[in-house]
Structures are given as C-alpha cells and as structure tokens.
N, C-alpha and C positions, 0 to 999 in steps of 0.2 A: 713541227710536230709536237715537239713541248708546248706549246702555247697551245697545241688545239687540243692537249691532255689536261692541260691546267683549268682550261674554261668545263670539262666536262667531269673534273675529279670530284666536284659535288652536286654534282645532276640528279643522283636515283638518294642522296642523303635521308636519311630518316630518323626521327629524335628515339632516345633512350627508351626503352619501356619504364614503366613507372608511372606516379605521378607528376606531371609541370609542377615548377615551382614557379606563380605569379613572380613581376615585377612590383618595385614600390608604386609604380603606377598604379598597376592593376588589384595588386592588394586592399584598399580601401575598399574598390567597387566591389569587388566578389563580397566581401567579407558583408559589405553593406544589405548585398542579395540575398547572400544567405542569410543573416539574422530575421530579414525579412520576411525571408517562407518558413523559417522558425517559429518569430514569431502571428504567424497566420497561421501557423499548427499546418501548412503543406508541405511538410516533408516528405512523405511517404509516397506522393503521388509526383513531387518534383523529382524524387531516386528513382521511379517509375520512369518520366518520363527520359532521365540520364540518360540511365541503363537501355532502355530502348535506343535513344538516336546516339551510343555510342559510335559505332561506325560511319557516323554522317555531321562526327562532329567538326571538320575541316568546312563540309558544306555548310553547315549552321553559322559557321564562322563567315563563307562567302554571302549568304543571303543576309547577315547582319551587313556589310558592307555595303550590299543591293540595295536594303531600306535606309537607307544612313541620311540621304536627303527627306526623305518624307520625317524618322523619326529625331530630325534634328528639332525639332517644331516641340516634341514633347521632352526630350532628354539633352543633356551636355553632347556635343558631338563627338568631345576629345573623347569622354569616356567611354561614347559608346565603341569608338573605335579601339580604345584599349581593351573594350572588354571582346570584341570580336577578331581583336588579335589572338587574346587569349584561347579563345576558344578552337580555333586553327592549330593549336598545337596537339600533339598526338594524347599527352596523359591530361589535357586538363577537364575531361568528364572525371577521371578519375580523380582529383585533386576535389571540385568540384561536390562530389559525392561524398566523399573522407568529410570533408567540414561541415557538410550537409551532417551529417551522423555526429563529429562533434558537438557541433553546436545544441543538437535535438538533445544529448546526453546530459549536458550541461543544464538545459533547459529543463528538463525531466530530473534532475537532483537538485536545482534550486527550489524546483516546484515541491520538494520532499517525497517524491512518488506517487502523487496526488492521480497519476494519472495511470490509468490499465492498459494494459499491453496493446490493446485493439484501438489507443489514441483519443477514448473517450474522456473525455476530464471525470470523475470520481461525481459521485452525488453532490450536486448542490440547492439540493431543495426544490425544483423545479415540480412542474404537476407532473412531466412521467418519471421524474424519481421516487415521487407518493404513489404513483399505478404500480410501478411496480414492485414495491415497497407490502403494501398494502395486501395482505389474507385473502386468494380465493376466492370466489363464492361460490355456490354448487345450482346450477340451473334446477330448472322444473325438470329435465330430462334426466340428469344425473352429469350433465357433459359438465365442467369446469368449467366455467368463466372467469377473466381477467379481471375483469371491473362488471359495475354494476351495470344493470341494462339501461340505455340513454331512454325518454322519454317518443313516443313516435314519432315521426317528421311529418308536418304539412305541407303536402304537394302546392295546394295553393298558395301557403307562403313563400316558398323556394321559387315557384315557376312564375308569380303571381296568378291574378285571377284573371279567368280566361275569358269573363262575360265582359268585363275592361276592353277587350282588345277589338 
C-alpha cells in the first residue's frame, strides 16, 4: 500500500503560481526572442498574443514538441526543445510577458522617448510627417481639406487603352 501511495503522491502536482524562472539553458533563448520582437517593435501584438493563449500554454509547449521534426530543418533542435519545455510550465507566459515589457522600457529610454504612447516612432521627416505638419487648406465648399487637391486621374492610363485590346 506505501508503494502504491508513493507512486501517486505526485500525480495531480502543480507548480507555484507566479512567474517560471527559466534555466541556463533556456535563458539565452528567451532572452534572444525577446530582444527580437523588441527589436521589431512587436511587442504589443506578442503581449497580445501571450495573454490570449495563456491557458493553452502547456498545449503550446505539446505542439512545439509535435513540429520539432519538421522545424529541426529551420532551428537548433536542442533549443527548440528547451524552449517548448519552457513553455510547459505553468508561470512562463507570465515570465515571458514581464521581459517582454522590460526589454520594450529599456528600449523606449535608450531611444530618449522618441517614441508616443501609441508605438509610432516620433516624426522623422517622412512625406506624411510634412502632410500632416503642413496648414489646412479651405476647399471651394468651405469643408477643410488635409492636403492639396491631387491632379485627376486617367482612366485610360491606370486601365490602359481599350481600343489596344
């Protein structure tokens, strides 16, 4: 009876709430990801999609496991497995998210602020930064206009000509 207590005393187990703390393994990779979507400016839609597949993160972790032969072709295999161990444990969306949010803070006070809340980078001379930059003007109606009126379009240039065809 002790033996068939001992095999089931960590059957229904379940980890700490909180964040996972990666291993030195796993440490590099994360870290490497997320600078990555840092730097590609998708953090916002990666905390997106966290947040959402949080409860399906154990699963995320089984379907990396599933592709693991197909995506050995593109990636390390060791890593990818360490990273879909990772991902298997209960807090590491949440770990995951936290550095997501470091990193972007870091990234957003090295840059000196340069950037507005809404994740656009600040003017930097482009033509819709001179649109909209740029005074009004007041149509023939009285209605506002953004920019000047463009020149008409020719149908036959856009479609070509039709006596051609």
């Amino acid at each position: 009876m002790k033996r068939l207590r001992d095999l089931f005393a960590h059957a229904f187990h379940v980890d700490p709430p909180g964040p996972a703390e990666p291993t030195d393994i796993e440490r590099p990779i994360i870290e490497r990801l997320c600078r990555e979507v840092v730097r590609r400016r998708m953090t916002t839609p990666a905390l997106l999609a966290l947040e959402c597949s949080r409860p399906m993160n154990y699963l995320g972790g089984q379907a990396m496991h599933f592709f693991q032969p197909m995506a050995s072709v593109l990636v390390n295999p060791a890593q990818w497995d360490a990273f879909a161990a990772f991902l298997e444990q209960r807090g590491s969306i949440e770990y995951l998210a936290r550095r997501l949010e470091e990193l972007e803070s870091e990234h957003v006070s090295a840059a000196g602020g340069a950037d507005d809340p809404g994740g656009m980078p600040a003017g930097n001379g482009s033509a819709v930064d001179k649109a909209v930059q740029e005074p009004a003007v007041h149509g023939v109606d009285g209605v506002v206009d953004s920019a000047p009126a463009s020149p008409p379009v020719d149908p036959n240039r856009i479609l070509g000509d039709r006596n051609q065809l």
